[in-house]
N, C-alpha and C positions, 0 to 999 in steps of 0.2 A: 594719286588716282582717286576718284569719286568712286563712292558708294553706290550700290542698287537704287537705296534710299534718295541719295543727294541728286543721281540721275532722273531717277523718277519724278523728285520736286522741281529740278527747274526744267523737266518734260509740260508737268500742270500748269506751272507757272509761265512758261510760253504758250498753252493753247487758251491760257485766260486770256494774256495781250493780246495773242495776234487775234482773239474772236471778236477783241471790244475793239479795236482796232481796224477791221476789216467791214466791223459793220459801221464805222465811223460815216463814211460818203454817205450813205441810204440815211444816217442821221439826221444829216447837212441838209441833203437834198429833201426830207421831211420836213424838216422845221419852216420853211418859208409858204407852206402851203396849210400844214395842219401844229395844233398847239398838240407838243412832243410828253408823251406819257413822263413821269419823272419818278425818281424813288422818293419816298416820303421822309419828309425830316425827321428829323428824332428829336423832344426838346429830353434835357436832362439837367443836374441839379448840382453838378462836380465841385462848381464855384459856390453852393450853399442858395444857390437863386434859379430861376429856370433859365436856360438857354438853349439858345437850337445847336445841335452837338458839331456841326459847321462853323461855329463862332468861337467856341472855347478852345482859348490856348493854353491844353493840356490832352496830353496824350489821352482818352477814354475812350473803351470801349462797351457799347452800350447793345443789352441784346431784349427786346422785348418779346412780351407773352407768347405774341404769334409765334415770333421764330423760335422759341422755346422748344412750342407744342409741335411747330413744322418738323425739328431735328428731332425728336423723340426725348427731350431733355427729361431727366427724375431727378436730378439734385441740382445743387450749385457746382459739382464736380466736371459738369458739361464747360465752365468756362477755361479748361483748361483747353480744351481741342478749339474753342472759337476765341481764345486770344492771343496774341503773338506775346512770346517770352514770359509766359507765365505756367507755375506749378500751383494746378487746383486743385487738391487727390486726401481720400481718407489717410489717415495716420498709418502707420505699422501699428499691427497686434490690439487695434481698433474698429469699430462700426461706427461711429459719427464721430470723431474728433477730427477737425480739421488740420491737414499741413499745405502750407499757400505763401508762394515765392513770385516775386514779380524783380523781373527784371533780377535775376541772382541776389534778391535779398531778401528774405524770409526767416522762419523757426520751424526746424523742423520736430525738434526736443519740446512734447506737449507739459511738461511739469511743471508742476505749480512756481508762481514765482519768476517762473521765464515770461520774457515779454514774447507778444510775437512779433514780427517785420511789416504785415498786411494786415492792415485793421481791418473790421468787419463791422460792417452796420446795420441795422435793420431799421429800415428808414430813419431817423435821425438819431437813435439810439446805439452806443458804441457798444459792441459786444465783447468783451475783455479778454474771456480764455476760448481756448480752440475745443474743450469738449462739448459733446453735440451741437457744432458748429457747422455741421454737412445738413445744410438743410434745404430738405424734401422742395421740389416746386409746387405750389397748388396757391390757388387765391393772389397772384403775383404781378405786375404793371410791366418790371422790366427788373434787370440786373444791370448795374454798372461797375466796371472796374477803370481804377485812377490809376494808371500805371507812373510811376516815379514818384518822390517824396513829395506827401502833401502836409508838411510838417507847418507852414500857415492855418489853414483851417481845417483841417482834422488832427491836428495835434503831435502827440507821441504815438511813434509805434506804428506810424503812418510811412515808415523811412522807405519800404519798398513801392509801397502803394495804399489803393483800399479798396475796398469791395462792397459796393452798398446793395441791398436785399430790400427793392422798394415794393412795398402791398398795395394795392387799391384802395382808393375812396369809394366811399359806400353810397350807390347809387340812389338819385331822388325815389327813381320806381321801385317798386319791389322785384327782386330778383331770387333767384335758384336756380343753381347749378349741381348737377348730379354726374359723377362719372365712377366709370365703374372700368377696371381692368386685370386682363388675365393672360399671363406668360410664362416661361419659363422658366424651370424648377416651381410650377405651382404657385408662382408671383400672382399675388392678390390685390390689388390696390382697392380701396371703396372710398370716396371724397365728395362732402358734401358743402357748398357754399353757399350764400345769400344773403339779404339784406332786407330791412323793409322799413319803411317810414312810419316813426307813432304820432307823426303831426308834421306842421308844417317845416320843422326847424330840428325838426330830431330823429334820429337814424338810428339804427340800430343792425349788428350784421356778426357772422364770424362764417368759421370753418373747420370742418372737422376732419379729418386724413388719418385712415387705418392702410398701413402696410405689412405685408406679412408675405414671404418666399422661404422654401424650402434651402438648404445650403446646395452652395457648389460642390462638397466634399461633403466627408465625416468624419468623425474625431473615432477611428479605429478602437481607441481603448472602450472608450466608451458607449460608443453606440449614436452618440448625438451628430446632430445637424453644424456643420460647420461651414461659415460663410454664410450663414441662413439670415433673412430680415423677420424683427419682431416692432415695428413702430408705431406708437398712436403720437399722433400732434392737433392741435388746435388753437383757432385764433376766436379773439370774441372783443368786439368794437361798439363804441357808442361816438357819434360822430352829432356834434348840436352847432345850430350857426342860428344864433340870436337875432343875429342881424345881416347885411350885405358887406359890414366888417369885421366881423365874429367867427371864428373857426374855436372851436375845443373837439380834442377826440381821448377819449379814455381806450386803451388799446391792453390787451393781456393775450400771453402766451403760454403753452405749456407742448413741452413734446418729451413721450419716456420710450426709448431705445430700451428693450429687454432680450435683443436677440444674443445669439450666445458668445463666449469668448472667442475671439480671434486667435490660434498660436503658430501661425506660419508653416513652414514647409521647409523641412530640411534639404540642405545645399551642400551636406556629408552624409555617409553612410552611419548608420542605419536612415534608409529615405526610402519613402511610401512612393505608391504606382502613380498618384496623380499629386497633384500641385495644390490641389485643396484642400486635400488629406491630411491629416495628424493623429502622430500616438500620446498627444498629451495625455499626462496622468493626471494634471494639477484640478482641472473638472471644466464645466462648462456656463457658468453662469455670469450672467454678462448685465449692467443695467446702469443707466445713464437718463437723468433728468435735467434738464435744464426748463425755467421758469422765467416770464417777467411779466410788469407792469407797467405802463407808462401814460404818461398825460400831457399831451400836445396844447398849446393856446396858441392863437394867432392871433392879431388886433391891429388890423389897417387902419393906422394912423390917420393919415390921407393918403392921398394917391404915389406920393413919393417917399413915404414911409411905413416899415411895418414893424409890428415888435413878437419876435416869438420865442417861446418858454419850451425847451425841452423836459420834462421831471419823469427820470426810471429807476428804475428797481429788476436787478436779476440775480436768481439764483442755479447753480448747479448741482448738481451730488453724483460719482462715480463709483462705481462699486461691484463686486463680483468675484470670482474665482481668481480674476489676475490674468498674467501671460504664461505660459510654459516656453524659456526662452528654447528650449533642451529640445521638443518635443517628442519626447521618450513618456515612459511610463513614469518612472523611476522622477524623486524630484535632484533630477543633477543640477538644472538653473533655471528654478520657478522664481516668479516675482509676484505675489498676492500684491495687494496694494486698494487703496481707495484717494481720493479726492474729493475735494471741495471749496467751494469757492461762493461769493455774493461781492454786491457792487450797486453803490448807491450814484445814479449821476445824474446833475441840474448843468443847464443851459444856457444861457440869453441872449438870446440874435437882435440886432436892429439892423433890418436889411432896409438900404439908399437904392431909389430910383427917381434919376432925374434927366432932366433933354440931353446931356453929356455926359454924365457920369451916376455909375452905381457902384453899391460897396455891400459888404457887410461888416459888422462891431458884435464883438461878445467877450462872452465868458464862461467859464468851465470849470467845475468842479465834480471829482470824483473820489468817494470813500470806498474802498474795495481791500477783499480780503478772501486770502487764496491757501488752503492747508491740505493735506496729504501725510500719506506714509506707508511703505512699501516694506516687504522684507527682500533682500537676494539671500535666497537659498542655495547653497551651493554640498547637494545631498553626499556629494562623494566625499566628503571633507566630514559631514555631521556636524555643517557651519551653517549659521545665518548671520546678517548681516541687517540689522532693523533699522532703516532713514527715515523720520517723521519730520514734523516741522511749522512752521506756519510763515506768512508774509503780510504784512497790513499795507498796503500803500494810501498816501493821501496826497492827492493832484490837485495842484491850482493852474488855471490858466487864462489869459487873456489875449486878444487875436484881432486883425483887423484886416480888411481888401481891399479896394479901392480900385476903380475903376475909370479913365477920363479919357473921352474922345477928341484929340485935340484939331484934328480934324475929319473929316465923312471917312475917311478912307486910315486911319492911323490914332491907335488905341495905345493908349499906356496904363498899365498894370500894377500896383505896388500893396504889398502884405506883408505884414509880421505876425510874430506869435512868441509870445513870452510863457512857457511852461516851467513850473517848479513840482518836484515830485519830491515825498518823505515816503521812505521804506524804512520798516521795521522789521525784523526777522526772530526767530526764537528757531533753532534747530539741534535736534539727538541725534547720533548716529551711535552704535553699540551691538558690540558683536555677541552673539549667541551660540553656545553651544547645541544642537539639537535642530531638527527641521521645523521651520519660521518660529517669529517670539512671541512673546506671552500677547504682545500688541494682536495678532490676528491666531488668539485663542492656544499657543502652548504655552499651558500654564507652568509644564515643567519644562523649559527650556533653561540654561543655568547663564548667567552672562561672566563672562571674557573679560575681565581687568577692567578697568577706567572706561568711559566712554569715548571712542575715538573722536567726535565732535561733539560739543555742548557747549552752546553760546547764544546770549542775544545782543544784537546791536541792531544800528541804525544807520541810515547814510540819509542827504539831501544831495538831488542833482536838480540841475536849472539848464535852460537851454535857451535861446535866441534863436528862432527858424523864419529866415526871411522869404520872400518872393517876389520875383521883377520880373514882366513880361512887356514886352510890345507884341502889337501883330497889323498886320497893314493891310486890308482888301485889295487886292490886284484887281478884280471885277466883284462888282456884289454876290456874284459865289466862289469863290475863289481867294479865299484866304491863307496869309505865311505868317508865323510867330517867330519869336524868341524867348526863351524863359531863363531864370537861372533860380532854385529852387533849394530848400536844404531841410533834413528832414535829420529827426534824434530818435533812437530807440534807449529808455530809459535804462538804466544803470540794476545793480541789485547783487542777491546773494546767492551762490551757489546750495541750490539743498541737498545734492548727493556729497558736498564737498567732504573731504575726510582732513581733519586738520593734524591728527597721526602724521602722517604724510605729507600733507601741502598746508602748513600751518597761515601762508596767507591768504585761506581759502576766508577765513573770519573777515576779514578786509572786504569781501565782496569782489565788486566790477564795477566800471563806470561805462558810462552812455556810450553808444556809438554811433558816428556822424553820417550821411551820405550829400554831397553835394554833388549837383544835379545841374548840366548845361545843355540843352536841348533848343533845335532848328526844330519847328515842321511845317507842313503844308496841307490844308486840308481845305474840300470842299465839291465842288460838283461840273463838268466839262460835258459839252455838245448834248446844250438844252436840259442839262441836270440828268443826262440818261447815264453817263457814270459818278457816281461819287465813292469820295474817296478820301483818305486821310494819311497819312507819313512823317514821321519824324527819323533825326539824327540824334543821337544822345551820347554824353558821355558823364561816366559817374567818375566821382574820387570816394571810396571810402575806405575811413578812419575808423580804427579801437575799434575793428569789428571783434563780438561778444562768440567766441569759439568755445564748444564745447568738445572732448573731447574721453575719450574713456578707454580706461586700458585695465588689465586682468594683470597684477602686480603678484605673483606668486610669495607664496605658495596660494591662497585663496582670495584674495582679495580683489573684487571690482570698483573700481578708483576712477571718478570723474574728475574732471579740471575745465573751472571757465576761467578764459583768461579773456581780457584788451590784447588779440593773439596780431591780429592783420590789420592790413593796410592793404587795400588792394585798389585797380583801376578796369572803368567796366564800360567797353565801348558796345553799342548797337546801333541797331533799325528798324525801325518797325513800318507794317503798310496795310490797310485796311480799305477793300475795294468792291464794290459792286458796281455790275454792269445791267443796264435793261437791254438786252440785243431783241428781244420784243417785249410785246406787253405781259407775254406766258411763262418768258424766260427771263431771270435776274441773279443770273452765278453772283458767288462773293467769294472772295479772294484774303486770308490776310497771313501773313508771312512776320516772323520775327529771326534775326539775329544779334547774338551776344558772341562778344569777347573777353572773358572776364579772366585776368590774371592777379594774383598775389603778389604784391611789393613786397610783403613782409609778412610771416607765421612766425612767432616767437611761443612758442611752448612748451611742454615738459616733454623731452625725449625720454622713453623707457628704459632703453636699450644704452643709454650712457647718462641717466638722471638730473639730468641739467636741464637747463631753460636752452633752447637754441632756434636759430632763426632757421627754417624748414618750409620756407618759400617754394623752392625747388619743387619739395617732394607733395605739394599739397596743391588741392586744384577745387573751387567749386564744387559746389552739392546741388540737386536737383537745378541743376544748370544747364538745360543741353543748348549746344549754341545754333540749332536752327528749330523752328518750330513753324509748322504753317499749314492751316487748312480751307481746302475748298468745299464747297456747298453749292449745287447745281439747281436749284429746285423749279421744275416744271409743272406748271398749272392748266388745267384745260376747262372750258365755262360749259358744263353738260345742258346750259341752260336750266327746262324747268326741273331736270333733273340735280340742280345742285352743280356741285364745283367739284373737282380734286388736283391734289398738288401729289406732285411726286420729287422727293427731296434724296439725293444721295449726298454723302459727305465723305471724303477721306479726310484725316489728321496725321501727320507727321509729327513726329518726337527724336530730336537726335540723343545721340547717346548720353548717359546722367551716369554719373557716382554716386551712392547713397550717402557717401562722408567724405569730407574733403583728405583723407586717406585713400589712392586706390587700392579697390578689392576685386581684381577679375572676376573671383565668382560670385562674387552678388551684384556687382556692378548693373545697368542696366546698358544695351546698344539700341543702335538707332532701329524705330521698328512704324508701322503704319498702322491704323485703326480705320475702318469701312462700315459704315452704318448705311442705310437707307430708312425713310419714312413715306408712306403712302396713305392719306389722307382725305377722306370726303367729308365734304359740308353739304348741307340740305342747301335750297335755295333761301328759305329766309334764318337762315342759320342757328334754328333751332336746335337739331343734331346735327353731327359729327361722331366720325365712326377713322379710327388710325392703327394703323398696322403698321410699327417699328423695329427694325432689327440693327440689335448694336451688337458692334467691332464680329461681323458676318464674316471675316476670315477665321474667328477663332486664335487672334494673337495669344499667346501668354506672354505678360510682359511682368517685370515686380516695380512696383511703387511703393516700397521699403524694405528694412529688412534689418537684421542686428548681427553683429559679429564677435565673437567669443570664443575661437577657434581653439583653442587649449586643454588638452585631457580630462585638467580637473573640471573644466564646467561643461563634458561633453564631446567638445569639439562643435559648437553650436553655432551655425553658419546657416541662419534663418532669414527667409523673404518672404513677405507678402504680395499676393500676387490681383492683377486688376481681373474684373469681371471678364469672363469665356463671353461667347455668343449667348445672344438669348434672341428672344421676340416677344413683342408685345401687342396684343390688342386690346384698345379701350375704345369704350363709346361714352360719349357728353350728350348730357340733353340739359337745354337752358330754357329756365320759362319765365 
């Protein structure tokens, strides 16, 4: 029997067709008399070169400034409602750390040392770890997501996808842009941009973005703001071009998150009246940096070659109160904890263009180093439990693409990519008598016999990630591919591991594979007034990197990464916009997944062995339909300016937070309803937007931790997504 949900979606999803559809005749019958409005191309960068996003065969979904600012977007969190089969959402018991799945393969575990699934870029710079990784929109061109492995030219860790965060070039004229806004719970935003020329060949520009909101809840014990925003970020650019084959841009970043601790919402009794709420005792102090620098070269060869130099530098630091897993007063399971991390990366492209073919050539190197350490306190016991650690990796790579028209109408595609990765590790684990250890300040805490883990080692993994594509023009807009694509998420070492217990936790993990077979179709039908794009896909993946964690009595919380699954992951994806006039241009995009387990081999609690547990185990932030529409209607007030009126729904089918089911933290299938109402001046100086997100009021949780057991509680914690709010802000550009 279908859902309300499932009803509802193929209710939208038929008055999308039958609308683009019915206005089809009046198309036809347009075109031979008058040249037919069209939607505008999008060029984008997926292949490392520009293309118009009709040509590239690879699943992308590409969303620019405009449509940003149309749907009321504030972070990169928005591309979860505008992409099919993807999880783009804050972490649990976090404010900016990111957890981001495409296509059922991602991290959703932020700890140091874990890779993630979905790289992250900010324009050609890779961003390594997921803390304050949820970044703010202001100063922005477009966002792109590469859904399936791009294990060719983006490398490792690219196995789900990637997610590139491309900024603006800094205009010849002088610019300034001023916006200011004010919403719900006392949401503040103030953001300042611009640019300005100090000659003819030299630029200079950044950006500055204060955010600040009052919390959805409060932390009952204490009296604080909880869920509340505290963020300052800033960009600051020098952009020089020597010549008509010259590009250099020096670019730096800094954004510090100081809003306060996240610690969920109990899902047992003792539980508070509202969802936002907490009786954490553990405190409220919350704070997150993250830092870079980088330096772009470019050098047009000649016309059919160019050579370009990526060189960055970034750094993190996490730090604060911790989480209150318990949240009670009492510390029955606090985790204090900090983080940190840096990452040094160099580049070199030589991108080919020529009358039939183009390519890119490089290489890549990255020195990075990622450390931490937490206590679980576990107050009922008058235990601790102190995991530090550190991880050094050092990345080599070399990559190549190619591209040849062997005729007008039929392209052939060929890449590789040879990655070598050294991981080093040094990890403590060491139990404590007393509440947390001496590491976060008790001096008298007494320690517990031997240290249950103390070791450092190393490992080398290497990978081979190929790419083959054809795609053939049916009409010059109207194109169908083939790919087949394979992508590696590096290998490493467990830092919760307890080698007491799981003594081949010292061993580490190795890499795990995803191969990638994908049909699609994409391009533009009667006159360019729909375009559209779709693919078929099917994954294999191997040695997937399972984490897994269980409460081993009497006090003990005990993780395990194993090489657990094997599993196989069918979908489809479809991304569609209609013009049925010039005022009206709905868009449409739908995703499904199937994703089932071959194979879970790992530590059963309940009878201590290793056992295959396929059966019982199912995908995480996986739901297998996902799809949203976007209506948005424009009217030309003339000299009075323009306004758009944009409504959205999103669908989300039902998730597990672990590939364990948990009823009551689980999430079901649920819908989010936004609107945006927006005027621009006539020469589009100001602009003045009125946005309201998820206007039903869902509660929905996008994490959550389970710990359900006396001694630590009974602590059945979710994190839950933003209530309704509304926003108004006003732009003025001069």
């Amino acid at each position: 029997m279908r859902t309300t949900g499932q009803l509802r979606l193929a209710l939208m999803t038929s008055v999308f067709i039958t609308a683009s559809l019915c206005a089809a005749p009046s198309f036809a019958q347009q075109a031979d008399t008058e040249q037919a409005s069209s939607v505008d191309d999008i060029v984008v960068t997926a292949r490392r070169r520009e293309e118009s996003l009709k040509d590239v065969p690879v699943a992308v979904t590409a969303v620019s400034s405009e449509r940003l600012e149309q749907t009321g977007a504030a972070d990169i969190t928005t591309l979860q409602q505008q992409t099919p089969n993807a999880t783009v959402q804050i972490a649990r018991g976090t404010n900016s750390t990111l957890t981001s799945f495409i296509r059922g393969v991602g991290q959703q575990d932020p700890l140091w040392g874990f890779e993630p699934g979905v790289g992250l870029y900010v324009d050609d710079v890779y961003v390594a770890r997921p803390q304050g990784a949820v970044l703010d929109i202001f100063d922005i061109e477009r966002l792109e997501v590469l859904r399936g492995p791009q294990g060719t030219l983006y490398g490792r860790n690219t196995i789900g996808g990637a997610i590139k965060y491309v900024t603006k070039r800094l205009s010849q004229d002088p610019e300034l842009t001023l916006k200011g806004a004010y919403g719900s719970y006392n949401q503040v935003d103030l953001i300042a941009s611009g640019s300005t020329p100090l000659n003819d060949t030299l630029r200079i520009g950044g950006a500055i973005a204060r955010y600040t909101r009052d919390g959805y809840g409060t932390n009952l014990t204490t009296g604080a703001e909880h869920y509340n925003k505290d963020v300052t970020a800033g960009r600051l650019s020098v952009e020089w071009t020597p010549s008509d084959n010259l590009f250099f841009r020096l670019a730096g970043d800094m954004t510090t998150d100081e809003s306060n601790a996240r610690h969920g919402y109990r899902l047992k009794a003792p539980m508070t009246d509202g969802i936002y709420d907490t009786r954490a005792g553990i405190g409220d102090d919350g704070y997150v940096r993250t830092r870079g620098l980088s330096f772009t070269g470019e050098w047009n060869v000649s016309d059919a070659l160019t050579f370009k130099s990526v060189t960055a530098w970034r750094d993190g630091d996490t730090a604060g109160d911790g989480i209150d897993f318990d949240g009670l007063p009492q510390p029955i399971l606090d985790i204090p904890g900090y983080y940190a991390d840096s990452q040094f990366t160099q580049e070199f492209q030589l991108l080919f263009e020529g009358e039939r073919w183009q390519g890119v050539a490089g290489v890549f190197y990255m020195d990075a180093s990622a450390e931490g350490a937490f206590d679980t306190v576990v107050g009922l016991a008058n235990l601790t439990t102190f995991t530090g650690g550190k991880v050094d990796t050092e990345s080599f790579a070399v990559f190549a693409d190619f591209s040849y028209d062997l005729t007008d109408q039929l392209s052939l595609s060929v890449g590789g990519r040879w990655t070598k990765d050294k991981k080093s590790v040094d990890q403590l684990r060491q139990n404590y008598l007393g509440i947390k250890s001496p590491f976060f300040h008790n001096l008298s805490a007494i320690p517990l016999g031997a240290p249950l883990t103390d070791y450092t080692n190393s490992d080398d993994y290497s990978e081979f990630t190929p790419r083959i594509s054809a795609s053939y023009k049916f009409t010059p807009e109207l194109t169908g591919y083939a790919s087949y694509g394979r992508g590696f998420k590096s290998g490493g070492f467990d830092m919760r591991g307890d080698a007491s217990l799981y003594p081949e936790t010292i061993n580490g993990y190795q890499p795990e594979l995803v191969d990638t077979y994908e049909i699609g179709l994409k391009g533009s039908l009667l006159d360019r007034r729909i375009n559209f794009a779709t693919a078929l896909f099917k994954s294999d993946y191997t040695d997937q990197q399972i984490t897994s964690q269980f409460f081993i009595p009497p006090t003990s919380v005990v993780s395990f990464v194993d090489n657990a699954g094997s599993s196989e992951i069918w979908g489809w994806e479809l991304e569609a916009s209609a013009r049925i006039t010039d005022s009206f241009v709905p868009r449409l995009t739908l995703g499904y997944l199937d994703a089932k387990f071959n194979e879970f081999v790992t530590f059963n609690p309940l009878t201590g062995k290793r056992e295959n547990m396929a059966d019982q185990r199912h995908f995480q932030n996986t739901p297998d339909w996902t799809a949203n529409i976007a209506l948005p209607y424009s009217v030309d007030l003339g000299d009075r300016g323009s306004v758009v009126f944009t409504p959205t729904a999103s669908y989300r089918g039902a998730t597990q937070m672990f590939e364990t089911p948990i009823p009551l933290l689980d999430q079901g299938a649920y819908w989010l309803y936004d609107a945006t109402l927006m005027w621009t001046a006539p020469d589009a100086r100001y602009r003045v937007s009125l946005a309201g997100r998820n206007l039903s009021d869902e509660r929905y949780r996008a994490g959550g931790y389970n710990f359900p057991a006396a001694i630590t509680g009974d602590s059945v914690i979710g994190f839950y997504g933003a209530p309704r709010t509304v926003t108004l802000s006003v732009t003025a550009n001069f």
